[in-house]
N, C-alpha and C positions, 0 to 999 in steps of 0.2 A: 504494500500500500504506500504512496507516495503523498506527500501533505495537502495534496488536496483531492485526494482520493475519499468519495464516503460511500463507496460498495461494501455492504453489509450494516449499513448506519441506518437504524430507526429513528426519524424525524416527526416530528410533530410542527402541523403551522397551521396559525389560527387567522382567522382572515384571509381563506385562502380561496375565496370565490373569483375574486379580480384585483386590480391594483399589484401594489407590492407584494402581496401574498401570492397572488398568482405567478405574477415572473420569479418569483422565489424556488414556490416550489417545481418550476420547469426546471430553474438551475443546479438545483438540489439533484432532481432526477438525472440531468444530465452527466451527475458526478456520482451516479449509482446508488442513492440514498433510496430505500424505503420508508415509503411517505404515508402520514397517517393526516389528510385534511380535515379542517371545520372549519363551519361560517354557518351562520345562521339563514345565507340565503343558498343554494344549491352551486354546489361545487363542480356540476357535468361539466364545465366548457376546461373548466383547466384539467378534470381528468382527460378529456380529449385532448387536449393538446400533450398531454404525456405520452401519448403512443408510442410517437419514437423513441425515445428513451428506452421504453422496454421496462422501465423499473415499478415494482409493484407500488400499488397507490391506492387505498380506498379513503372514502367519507364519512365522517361524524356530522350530522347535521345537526346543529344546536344553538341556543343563543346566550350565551354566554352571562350574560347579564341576570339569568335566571338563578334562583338562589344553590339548585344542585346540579347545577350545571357542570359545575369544575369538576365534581368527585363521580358523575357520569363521564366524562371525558372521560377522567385519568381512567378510569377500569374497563374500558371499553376500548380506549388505546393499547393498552397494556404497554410494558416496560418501553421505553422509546432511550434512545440513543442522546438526543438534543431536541430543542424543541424553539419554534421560533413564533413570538408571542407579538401580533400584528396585527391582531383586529380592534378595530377602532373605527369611531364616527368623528364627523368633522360637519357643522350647522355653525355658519354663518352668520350669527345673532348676537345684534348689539346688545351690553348690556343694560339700554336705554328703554326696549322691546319690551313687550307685559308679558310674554311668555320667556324673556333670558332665564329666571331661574329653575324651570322646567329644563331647558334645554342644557341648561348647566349641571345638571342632578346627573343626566341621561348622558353627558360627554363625559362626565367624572366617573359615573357608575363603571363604564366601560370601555375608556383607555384609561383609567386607573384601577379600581377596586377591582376589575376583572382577573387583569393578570394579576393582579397582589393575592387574591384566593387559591387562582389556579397555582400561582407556584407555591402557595401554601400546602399545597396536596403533592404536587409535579419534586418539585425540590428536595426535598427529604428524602422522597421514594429511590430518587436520581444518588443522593448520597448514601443512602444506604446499600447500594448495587457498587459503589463503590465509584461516582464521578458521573459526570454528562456536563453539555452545553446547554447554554441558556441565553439566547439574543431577543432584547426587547426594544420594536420597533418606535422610537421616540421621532423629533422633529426638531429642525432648528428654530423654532418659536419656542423652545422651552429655552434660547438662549437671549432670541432678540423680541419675543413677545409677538411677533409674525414679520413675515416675511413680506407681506400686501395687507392694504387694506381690507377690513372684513375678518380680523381672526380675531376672534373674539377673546377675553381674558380667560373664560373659561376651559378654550382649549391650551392656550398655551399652559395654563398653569396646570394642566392633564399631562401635558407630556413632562414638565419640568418634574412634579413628582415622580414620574415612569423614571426619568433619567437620577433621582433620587435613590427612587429603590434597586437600579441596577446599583449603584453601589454599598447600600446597605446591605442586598441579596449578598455581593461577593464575598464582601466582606466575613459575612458568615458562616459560608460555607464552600469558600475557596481552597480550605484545609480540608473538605472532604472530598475535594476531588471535581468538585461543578466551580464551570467557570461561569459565571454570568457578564455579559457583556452587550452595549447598548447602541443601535445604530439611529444616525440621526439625519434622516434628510432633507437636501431643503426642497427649494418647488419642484416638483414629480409631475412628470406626464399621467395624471391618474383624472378619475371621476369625479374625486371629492374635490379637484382644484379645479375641472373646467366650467365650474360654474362663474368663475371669476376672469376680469379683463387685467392680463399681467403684463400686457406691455412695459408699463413704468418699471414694472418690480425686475422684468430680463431687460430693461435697455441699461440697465445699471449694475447687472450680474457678469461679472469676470467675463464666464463663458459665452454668454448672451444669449442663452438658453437653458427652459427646462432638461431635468434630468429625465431620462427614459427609466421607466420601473425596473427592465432588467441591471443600469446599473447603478439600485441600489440592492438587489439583490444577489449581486455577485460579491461585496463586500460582507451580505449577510453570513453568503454559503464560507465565506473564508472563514469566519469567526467561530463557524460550525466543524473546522477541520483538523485535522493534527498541526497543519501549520499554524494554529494559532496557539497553542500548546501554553505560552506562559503570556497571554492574554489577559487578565480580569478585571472586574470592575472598571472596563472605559466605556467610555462616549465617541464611537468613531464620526465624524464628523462628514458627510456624503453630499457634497453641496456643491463642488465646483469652485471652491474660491469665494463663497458670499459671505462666510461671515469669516476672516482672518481675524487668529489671535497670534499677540505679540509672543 
């Protein structure tokens, strides 16, 4: 096996109907990982695109946000290799609107409180077997509050805790063997961001363009592999040059 080899690797990815989740788990499969998907809306189109790959692949269909949700996962997955924790909503809502604090309930419940359950269950299980990865899908608005207009405090402060608990997870259980580590990207060619006019936000980006979903999920699958072996607790930052730190 060579460090980015994950033939014979059981993977876990959540949010894996479309977006990040999907180009993920194409890449995953492409590097031989057996893949275990959920998302609460139907997973066919990215099982179809796995074809070629060849790599085994089935669906947990759930919604996460449900309160047994996590401990049906976890046992219904069964033992998984790595696990990459990326579902998430993203609602455009000032928090001037009569319905922000609904919609803030429902972006915290589930890019935060979700994975924090799930790896309550996921994590332990992973160190008790004796080690696993663990990459959780954050954003560069948990650095600069958003990236364009329209992102509301709600979410960024969703991901900033995500990028919180990836280093509080490591820290805990880095000594048994799981690495946790946290991807952060900035504008993505995805669904949740075409509802938005980003001219200003790319005429002013390094690249001068969004990122395509597969590369942020090529960074994912690294952090997933032996190559990243003494990894833990970061923030890889996937943006293109938009937000430079000294």
């Amino acid at each position: 096996m060579t460090g980015f080899d994950l033939s014979g690797c059981s993977i876990l990815v959540t949010g894996a109907a479309g977006g990040i989740g999907a180009a993920t788990a194409r890449v995953l499969a492409s590097l031989g990982a057996r893949l275990v998907l959920t998302d609460r809306n139907s997973c066919a189109q990215t099982l179809a695109s796995l074809a070629e790959a060849r790599s085994p692949a089935r669906e947990i269909l759930l919604d996460l946000n449900e309160e047994t949700a996590p401990a049906r996962l976890v046992a219904e997955a069964g033992p998984v290799d790595a696990a990459v924790l990326g579902a998430g909503i993203y609602r455009p809502v000032d928090w001037d609107a009569e319905d922000w604090e609904e919609v803030a309930e429902a972006t915290l419940s589930l890019n935060l409180m979700a994975p924090m359950r799930l790896a309550r269950i996921l994590v332990p299980a992973m160190a008790a077997r004796g080690g696993g990865r663990v990459v959780l899908v954050g954003s560069i608005a948990a650095a600069t509050g958003g990236s364009f207009p329209g992102v509301g405090p709600h979410y960024a402060a969703s991901k900033g805790g995500l990028h919180t608990f990836v280093r509080w997870l490591a820290a805990r259980y880095g000594a048994q063997g799981v690495l946790v580590n946290g991807v952060a990207p900035g504008i993505t060619e995805t669904a949740m961001v075409g509802m938005h006019d980003l001219s200003g936000a790319l005429a002013r980006h390094p690249l001068g363009r969004a990122a395509r979903p597969e590369e942020i999920a090529w960074p994912i699958a690294f952090l997933c592999s032996p190559a990243a072996s003494f990894i833990s607790g970061a923030i890889l930052d996937v943006n293109g040059g938009a937000m430079m730190r000294p």
